[in-house]
C-alpha positions as CSV (number, residue, x, y, z in Angstrom):
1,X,-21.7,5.7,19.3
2,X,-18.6,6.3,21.0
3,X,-17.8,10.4,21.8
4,X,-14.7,12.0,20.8
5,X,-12.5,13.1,23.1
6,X,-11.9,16.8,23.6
7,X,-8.3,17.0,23.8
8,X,-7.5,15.7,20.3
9,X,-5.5,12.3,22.1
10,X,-6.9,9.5,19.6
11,X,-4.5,6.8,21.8
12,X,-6.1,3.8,22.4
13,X,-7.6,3.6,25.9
14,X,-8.4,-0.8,25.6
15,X,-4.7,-2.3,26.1
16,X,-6.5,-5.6,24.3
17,X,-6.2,-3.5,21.2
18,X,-2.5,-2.4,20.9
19,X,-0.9,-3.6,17.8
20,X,1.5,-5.8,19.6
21,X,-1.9,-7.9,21.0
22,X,-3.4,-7.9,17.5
23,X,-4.4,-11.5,16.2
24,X,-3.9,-10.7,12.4
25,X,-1.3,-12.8,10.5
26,X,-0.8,-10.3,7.8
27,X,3.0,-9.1,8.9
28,X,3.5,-5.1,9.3
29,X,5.3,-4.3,6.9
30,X,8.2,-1.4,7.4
31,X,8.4,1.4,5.4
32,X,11.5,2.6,5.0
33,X,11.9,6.8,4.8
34,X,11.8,7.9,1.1
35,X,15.1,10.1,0.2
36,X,15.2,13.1,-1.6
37,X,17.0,11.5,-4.4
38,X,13.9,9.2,-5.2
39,X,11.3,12.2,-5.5
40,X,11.1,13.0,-9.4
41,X,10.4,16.3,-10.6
42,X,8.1,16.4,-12.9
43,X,9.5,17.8,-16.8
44,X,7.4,20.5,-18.3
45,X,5.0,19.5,-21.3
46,X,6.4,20.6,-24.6
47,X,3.7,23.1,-24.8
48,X,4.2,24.0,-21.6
49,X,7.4,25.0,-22.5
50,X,7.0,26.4,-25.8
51,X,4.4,28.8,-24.4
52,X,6.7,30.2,-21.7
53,X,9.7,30.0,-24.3
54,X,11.9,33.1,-23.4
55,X,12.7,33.6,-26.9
56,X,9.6,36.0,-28.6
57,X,9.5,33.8,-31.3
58,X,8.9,30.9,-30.2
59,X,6.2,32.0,-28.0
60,X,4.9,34.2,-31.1
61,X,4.4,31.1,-32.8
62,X,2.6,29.1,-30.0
63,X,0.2,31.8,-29.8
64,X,-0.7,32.2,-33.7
65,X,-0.7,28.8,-34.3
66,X,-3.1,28.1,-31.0
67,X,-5.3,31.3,-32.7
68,X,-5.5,29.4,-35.8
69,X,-6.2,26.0,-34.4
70,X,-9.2,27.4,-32.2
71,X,-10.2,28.6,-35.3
72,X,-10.5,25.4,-37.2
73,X,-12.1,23.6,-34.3
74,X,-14.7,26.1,-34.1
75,X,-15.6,26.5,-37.8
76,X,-15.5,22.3,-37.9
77,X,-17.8,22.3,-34.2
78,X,-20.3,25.0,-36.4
79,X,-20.0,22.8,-39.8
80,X,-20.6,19.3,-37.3
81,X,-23.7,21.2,-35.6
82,X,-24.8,22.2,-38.7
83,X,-25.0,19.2,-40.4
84,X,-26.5,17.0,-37.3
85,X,-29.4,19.8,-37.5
86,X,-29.9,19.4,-40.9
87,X,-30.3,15.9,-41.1
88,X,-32.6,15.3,-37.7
């Protein structure tokens, strides 16, 4: 195996391996520099932005309505559970 050199310079040291030498006929291709326009932000979820509403309401409601939706899945998960023990 070949050693690393100390000094953090990964150039490489065989000129028979520069890019301009290489024998591959796959042409570089260029990438041209990406602008700020392009760069989309990404939008909040809806729930996202329901639960950091700045109107108390709204995020009153996110939060009673998530209470009682936790609630349901858990009773249904118990019920679920329930009935694959009974039935083994």
């Amino acid at each position: 195996m070949f050693e690393q050199n100390e000094n953090g310079n990964f150039e490489i040291d065989n000129p028979a391996l520069t890019p301009e030498d290489s024998t591959s006929r796959i042409p570089s291709q260029k990438k041209e520099p990406t602008t700020v326009s392009e760069v989309e932000i990404e939008k909040e979820s809806f729930s996202q932005r329901w639960r950091t509403s700045r109107f108390w309401l709204v995020r009153g409601s996110y939060i009673v309505l998530r209470a009682v939706w936790t609630v349901v899945m858990v009773i249904g998960g118990f019920i679920a559970w329930l009935i694959s023990l009974l039935f083994i």
